[in-house]
SEMAR-462493 format. One record per residue (C-alpha): residue number from 1; residue in one letter; y, z, x negated. Coordinates in pm, 1 decimal. Each point is the difference from the previous one (the first is absolute). Last residue first. Layout:
N
pt n NUM, res A, y Y, z Z, x X
...
END
This chain:
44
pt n 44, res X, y 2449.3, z -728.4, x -2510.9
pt n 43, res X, y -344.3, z 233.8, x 141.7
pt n 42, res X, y -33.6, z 316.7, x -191.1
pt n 41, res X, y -369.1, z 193.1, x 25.2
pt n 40, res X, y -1.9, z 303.1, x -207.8
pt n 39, res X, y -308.9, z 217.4, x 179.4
pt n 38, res X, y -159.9, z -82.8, x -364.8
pt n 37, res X, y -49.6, z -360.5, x 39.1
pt n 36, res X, y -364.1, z -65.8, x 124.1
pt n 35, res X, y -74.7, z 380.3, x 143.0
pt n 34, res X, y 297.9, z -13.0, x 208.0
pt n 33, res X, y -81.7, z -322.2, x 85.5
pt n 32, res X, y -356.9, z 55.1, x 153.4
pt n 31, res X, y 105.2, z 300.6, x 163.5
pt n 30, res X, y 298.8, z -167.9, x 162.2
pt n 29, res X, y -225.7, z -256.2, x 154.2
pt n 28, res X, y -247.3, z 277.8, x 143.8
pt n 27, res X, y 234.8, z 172.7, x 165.7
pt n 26, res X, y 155.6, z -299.2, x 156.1
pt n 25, res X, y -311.2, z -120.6, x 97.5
pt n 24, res X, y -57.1, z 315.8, x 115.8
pt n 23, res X, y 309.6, z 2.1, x 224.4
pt n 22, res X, y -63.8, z -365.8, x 81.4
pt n 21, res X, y -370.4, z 73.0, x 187.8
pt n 20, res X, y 165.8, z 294.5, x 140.6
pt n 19, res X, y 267.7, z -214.7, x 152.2
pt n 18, res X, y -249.7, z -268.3, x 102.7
pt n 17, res X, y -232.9, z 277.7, x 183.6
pt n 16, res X, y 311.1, z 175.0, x 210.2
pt n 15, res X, y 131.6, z -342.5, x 91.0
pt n 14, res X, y -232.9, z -25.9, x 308.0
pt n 13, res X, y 11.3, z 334.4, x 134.8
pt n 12, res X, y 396.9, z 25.3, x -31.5
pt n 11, res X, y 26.2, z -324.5, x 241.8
pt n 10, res X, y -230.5, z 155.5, x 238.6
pt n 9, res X, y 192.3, z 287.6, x -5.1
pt n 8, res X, y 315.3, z -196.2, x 21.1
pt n 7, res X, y -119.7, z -156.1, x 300.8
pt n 6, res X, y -72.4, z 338.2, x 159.2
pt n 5, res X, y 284.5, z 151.4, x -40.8
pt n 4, res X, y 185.6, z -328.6, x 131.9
pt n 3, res X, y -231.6, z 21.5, x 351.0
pt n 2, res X, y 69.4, z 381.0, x -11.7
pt n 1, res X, y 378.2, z -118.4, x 50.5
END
């Protein structure tokens, strides 16, 4: 069992930079096209 925690740990400790590096890419995406179109984006 502690052999599990500690996989997942190590597991957590490597995705922990890409997910931040997405959540601010995120951010930064729907800044950008907010500002372009209003905050009214449709897709159809």
């Amino acid at each position: 069992m502690q052999d599990a925690i500690s996989l997942f740990t190590e597991v957590v400790k490597g995705a922990i930079p890409f997910g931040m590096t997405f959540a601010l890419g995120q951010l930064i995406v729907n800044t950008f096209m907010g500002m372009a179109f209003g905050g009214r984006i449709s897709f159809r």
